[in-house]
C-alpha positions as CSV (number, residue, x, y, z in Angstrom):
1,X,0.0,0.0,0.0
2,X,1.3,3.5,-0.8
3,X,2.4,6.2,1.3
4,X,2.3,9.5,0.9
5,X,2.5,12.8,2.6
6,X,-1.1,13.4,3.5
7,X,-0.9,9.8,4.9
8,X,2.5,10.1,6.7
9,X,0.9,13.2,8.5
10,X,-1.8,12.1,9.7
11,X,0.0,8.8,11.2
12,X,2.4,11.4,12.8
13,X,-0.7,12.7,14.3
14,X,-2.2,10.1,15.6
15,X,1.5,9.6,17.0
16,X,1.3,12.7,18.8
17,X,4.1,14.0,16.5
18,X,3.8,17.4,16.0
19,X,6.8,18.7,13.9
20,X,5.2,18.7,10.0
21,X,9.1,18.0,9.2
22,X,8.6,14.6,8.2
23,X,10.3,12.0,6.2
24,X,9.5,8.7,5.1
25,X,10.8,5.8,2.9
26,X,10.1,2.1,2.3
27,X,11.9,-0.9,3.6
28,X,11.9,-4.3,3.7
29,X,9.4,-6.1,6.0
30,X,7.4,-8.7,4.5
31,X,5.5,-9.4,1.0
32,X,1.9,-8.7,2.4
33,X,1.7,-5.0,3.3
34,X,3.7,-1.9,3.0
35,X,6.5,-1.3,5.1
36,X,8.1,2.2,6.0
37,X,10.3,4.0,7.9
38,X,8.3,7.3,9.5
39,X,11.0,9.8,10.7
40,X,10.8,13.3,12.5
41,X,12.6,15.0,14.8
42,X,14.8,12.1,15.5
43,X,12.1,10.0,16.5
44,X,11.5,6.8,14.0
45,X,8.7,4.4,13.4
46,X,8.5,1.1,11.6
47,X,4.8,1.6,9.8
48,X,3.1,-1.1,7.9
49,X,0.4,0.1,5.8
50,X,-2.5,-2.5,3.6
51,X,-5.8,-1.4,2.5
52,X,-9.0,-0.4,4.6
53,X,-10.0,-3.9,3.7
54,X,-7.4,-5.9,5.4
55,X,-7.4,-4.0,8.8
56,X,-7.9,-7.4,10.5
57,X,-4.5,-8.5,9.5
58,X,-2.7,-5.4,10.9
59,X,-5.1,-6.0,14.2
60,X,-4.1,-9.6,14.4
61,X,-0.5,-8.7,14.1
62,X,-0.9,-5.6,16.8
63,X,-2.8,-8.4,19.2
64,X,-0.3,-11.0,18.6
65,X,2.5,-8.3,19.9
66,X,1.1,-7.1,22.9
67,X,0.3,-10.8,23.5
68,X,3.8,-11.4,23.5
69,X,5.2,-8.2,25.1
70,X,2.4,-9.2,28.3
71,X,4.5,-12.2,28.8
72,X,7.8,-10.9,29.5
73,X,9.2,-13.6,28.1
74,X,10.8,-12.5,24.9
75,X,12.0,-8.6,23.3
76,X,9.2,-7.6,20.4
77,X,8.7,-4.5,19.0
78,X,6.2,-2.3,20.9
79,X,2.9,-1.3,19.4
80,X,2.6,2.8,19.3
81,X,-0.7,3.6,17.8
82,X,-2.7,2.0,14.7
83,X,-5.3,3.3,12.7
84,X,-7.1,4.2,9.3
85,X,-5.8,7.1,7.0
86,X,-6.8,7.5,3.2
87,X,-8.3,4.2,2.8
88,X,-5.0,2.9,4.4
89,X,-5.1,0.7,7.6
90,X,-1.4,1.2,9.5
91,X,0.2,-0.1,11.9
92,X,3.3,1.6,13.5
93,X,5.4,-0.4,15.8
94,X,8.8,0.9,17.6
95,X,11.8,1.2,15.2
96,X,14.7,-1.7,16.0
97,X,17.9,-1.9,14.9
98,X,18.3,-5.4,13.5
99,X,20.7,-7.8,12.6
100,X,21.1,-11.3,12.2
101,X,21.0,-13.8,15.2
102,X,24.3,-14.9,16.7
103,X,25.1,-18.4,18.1
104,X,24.7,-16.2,21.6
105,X,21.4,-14.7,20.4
106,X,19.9,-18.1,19.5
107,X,20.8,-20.0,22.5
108,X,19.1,-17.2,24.4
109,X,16.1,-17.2,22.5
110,X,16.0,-20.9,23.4
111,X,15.7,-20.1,26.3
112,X,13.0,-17.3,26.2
113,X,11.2,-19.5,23.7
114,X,10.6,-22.1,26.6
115,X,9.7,-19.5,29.4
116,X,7.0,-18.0,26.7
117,X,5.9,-21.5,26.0
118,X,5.1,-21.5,30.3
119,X,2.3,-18.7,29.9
120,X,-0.5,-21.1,29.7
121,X,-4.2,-21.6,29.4
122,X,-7.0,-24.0,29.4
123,X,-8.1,-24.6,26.0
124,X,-6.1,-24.4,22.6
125,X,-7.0,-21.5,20.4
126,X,-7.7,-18.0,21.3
127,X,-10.5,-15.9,21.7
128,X,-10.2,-14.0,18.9
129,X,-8.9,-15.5,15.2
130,X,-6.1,-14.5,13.1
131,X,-3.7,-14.9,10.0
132,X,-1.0,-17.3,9.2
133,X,0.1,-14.9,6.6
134,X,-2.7,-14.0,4.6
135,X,-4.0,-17.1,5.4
136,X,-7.2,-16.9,7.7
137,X,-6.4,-19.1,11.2
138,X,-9.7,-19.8,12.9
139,X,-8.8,-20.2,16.8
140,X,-12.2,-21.5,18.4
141,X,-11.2,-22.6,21.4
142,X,-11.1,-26.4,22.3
143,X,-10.4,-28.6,25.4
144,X,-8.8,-31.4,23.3
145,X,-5.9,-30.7,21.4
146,X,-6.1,-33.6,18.9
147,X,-9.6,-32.5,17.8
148,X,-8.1,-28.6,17.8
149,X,-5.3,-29.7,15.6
150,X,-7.6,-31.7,13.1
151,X,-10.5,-29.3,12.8
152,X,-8.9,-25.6,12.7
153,X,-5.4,-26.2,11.8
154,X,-4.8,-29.6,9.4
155,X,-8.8,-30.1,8.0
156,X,-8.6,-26.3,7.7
157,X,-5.9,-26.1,5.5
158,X,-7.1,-29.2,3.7
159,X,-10.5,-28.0,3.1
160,X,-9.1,-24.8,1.4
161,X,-6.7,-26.9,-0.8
162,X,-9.3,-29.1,-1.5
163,X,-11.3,-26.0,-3.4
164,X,-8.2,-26.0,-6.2
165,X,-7.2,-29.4,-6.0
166,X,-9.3,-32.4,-7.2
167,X,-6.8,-34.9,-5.4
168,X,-7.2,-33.5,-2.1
169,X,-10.7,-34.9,-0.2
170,X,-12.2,-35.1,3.0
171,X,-10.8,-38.7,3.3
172,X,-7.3,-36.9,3.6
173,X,-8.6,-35.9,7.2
174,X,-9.9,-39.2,8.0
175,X,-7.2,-41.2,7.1
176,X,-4.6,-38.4,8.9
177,X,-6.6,-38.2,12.0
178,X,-6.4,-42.8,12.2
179,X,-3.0,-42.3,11.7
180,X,-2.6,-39.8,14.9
181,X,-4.5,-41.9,16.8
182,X,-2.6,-45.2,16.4
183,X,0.2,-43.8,16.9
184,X,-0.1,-40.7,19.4
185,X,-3.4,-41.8,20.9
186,X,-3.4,-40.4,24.8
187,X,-0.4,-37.5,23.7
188,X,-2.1,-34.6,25.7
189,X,0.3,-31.4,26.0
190,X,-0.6,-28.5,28.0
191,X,-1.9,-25.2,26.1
192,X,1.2,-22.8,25.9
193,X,1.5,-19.5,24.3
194,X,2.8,-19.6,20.9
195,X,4.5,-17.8,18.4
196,X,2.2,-19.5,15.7
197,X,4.7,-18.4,12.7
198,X,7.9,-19.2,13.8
199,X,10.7,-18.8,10.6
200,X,14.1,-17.8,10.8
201,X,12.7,-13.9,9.1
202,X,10.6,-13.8,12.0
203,X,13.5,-13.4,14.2
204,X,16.5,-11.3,14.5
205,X,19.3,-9.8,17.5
206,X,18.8,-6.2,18.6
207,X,22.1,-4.2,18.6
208,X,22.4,-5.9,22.9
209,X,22.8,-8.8,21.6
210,X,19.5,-9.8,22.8
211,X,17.1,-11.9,20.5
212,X,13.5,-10.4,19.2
213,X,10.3,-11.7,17.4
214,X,7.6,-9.9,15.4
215,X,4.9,-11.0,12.9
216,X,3.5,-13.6,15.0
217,X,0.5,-15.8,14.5
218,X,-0.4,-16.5,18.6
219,X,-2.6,-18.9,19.9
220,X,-2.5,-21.4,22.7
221,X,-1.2,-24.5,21.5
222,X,1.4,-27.2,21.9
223,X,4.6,-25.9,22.1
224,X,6.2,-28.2,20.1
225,X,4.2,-26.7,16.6
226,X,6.7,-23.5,17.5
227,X,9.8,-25.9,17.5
228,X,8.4,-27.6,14.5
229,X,8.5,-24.3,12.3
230,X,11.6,-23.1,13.4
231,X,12.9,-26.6,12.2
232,X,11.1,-26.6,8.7
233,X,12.1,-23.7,7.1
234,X,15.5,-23.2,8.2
235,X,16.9,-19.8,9.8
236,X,18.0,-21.8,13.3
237,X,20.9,-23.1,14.2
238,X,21.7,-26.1,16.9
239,X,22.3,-23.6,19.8
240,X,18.5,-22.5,19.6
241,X,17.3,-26.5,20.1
242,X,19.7,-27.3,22.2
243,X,19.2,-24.4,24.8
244,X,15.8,-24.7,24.3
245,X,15.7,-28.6,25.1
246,X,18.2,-28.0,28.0
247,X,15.3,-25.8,29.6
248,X,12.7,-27.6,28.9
249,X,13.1,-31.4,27.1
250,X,10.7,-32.1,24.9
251,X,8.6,-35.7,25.2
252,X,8.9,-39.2,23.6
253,X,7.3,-39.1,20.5
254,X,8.3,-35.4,19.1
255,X,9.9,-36.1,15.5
256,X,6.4,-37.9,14.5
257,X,4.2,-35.0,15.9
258,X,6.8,-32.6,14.0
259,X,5.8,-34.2,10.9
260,X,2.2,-33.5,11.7
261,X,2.9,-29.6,12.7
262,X,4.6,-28.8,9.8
263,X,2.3,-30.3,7.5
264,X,0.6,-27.1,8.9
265,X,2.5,-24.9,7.5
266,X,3.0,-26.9,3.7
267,X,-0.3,-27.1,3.4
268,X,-0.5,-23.0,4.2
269,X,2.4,-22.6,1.8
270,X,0.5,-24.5,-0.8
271,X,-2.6,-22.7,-0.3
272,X,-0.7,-19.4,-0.2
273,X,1.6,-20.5,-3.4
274,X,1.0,-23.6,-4.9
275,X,4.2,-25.3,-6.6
276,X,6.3,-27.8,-5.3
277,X,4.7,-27.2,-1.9
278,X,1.3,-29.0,-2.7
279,X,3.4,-31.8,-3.8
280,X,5.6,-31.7,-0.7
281,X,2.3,-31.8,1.3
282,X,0.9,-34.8,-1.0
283,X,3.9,-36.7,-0.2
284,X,4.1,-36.3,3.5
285,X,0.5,-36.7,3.5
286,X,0.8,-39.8,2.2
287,X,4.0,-40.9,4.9
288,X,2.4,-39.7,7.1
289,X,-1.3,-41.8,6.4
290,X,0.5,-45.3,4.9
């Protein structure tokens, strides 16, 4: 989405900037909305902008971060206003300085990963839903995480897929769901706070040396789906597993959920992008089901 000056100012505003001095630039920040740097009077703000239309994505993401920042647990850019300006929805977070994550920075957020994954609750989900992307993420809460993971996350994606793909039935689910149960029946993790979109561009070191996150996808879930997408993706190195699994160890039986989590996020991918990522999907689907 476009910025210009009429737009910048009235963000500035709503900032409770009042030198007219202004300056304002793109930068890099994602493929789904605009991203800008806001500058006056030495002050600077990280803006994203998307149409009037897709406010609900900038809310999710604005939701997701204050999530975060109320547990303590890990650095994330702080929210400082968001809005609507010339059909623009923005969002403008606190400018970082950032730079890639050091063997240091990973095993801390290791660390802070696990003491996030602590906040708890008592259903999986959230009471509001979100994006994984631009993907929609319905989080209606549940008391059973197998059912949770089957009906809003894996038949979700499925369902969508299914609309483009003629290969890709309801009997996916099904068969999926037998295989879970034979071979996870009874797994019943505890409903941490998540991340929800974990990648290695979804992480970075502040100029301290201290790790942060931003663009998150939260919900209460099991806090393994977090390790999972760290792990599919790449962007990780060992020092983040291994501090992470010296704070908390992860249980019996975590490579074969891993290949459930991040069919997740191949199925997203392939909803999102088609190519080789619906045939990645088909052929874990199919591992994963035999």
């Amino acid at each position: 989405m476009p910025m210009n000056d009429q737009t910048a100012l009235a963000i500035a505003g709503s900032l409770g900037w009042r030198d007219r001095k202004l300056e304002f630039r793109a930068v890099s920040g994602g493929s789904i909305a605009g991203s800008w740097r806001l500058e006056s009077a030495g002050r600077r703000a990280f803006v994203k902008t998307m149409p009037d239309a897709q406010a609900a994505m900038l809310d999710a993401e604005r939701d997701g971060l204050e999530r975060l920042a109320e547990s303590g647990a890990i650095a994330t850019p702080a929210v400082l206003g968001h809005g609507a300006a010339d059909d623009s929805a923005w969002l403008a977070l606190e400018w970082l300085e950032l730079r890639p994550l050091t063997a240091s920075a990973s095993a801390t957020l290791g660390r802070q990963l696990a003491e996030l994954h602590r906040c708890r609750a008592e259903t999986f989900g959230l009471e509001n839903d979100n994006f994984i992307g631009a993907t929609p993420q319905p989080n209606t809460r549940m008391a059973d995480w197998t059912e949770f993971l089957f009906e809003h996350r894996l038949g979700f994606q499925l369902e969508l897929l299914s609309e483009s793909r003629s290969d890709i039935d309801a009997d996916l689910k099904r068969r999926l769901h037998e295989a879970w149960q034979a071979r996870l029946a009874g797994y019943a993790p505890a409903a941490s706070l998540l991340h929800g979109d974990l990648w290695g561009g979804n992480a970075a070191a502040l100029p301290d040396g201290q790790p942060a996150l931003f663009d998150p996808a939260v919900h209460y879930g099991d806090r393994e789906c977090d390790l999972a997408m760290a792990d599919l993706f790449g962007g990780f190195d060992a020092a983040f597993f291994d501090a992470y699994a010296e704070q908390w160890p992860l249980e019996p039986g975590w490579r074969l959920r891993r290949d459930f989590y991040q069919l997740y996020h191949l199925l997203n991918h392939a909803n999102l992008f088609g190519g080789h990522y619906v045939s990645a999907s088909r052929r874990l689907i199919d591992r994963l089901a035999a």
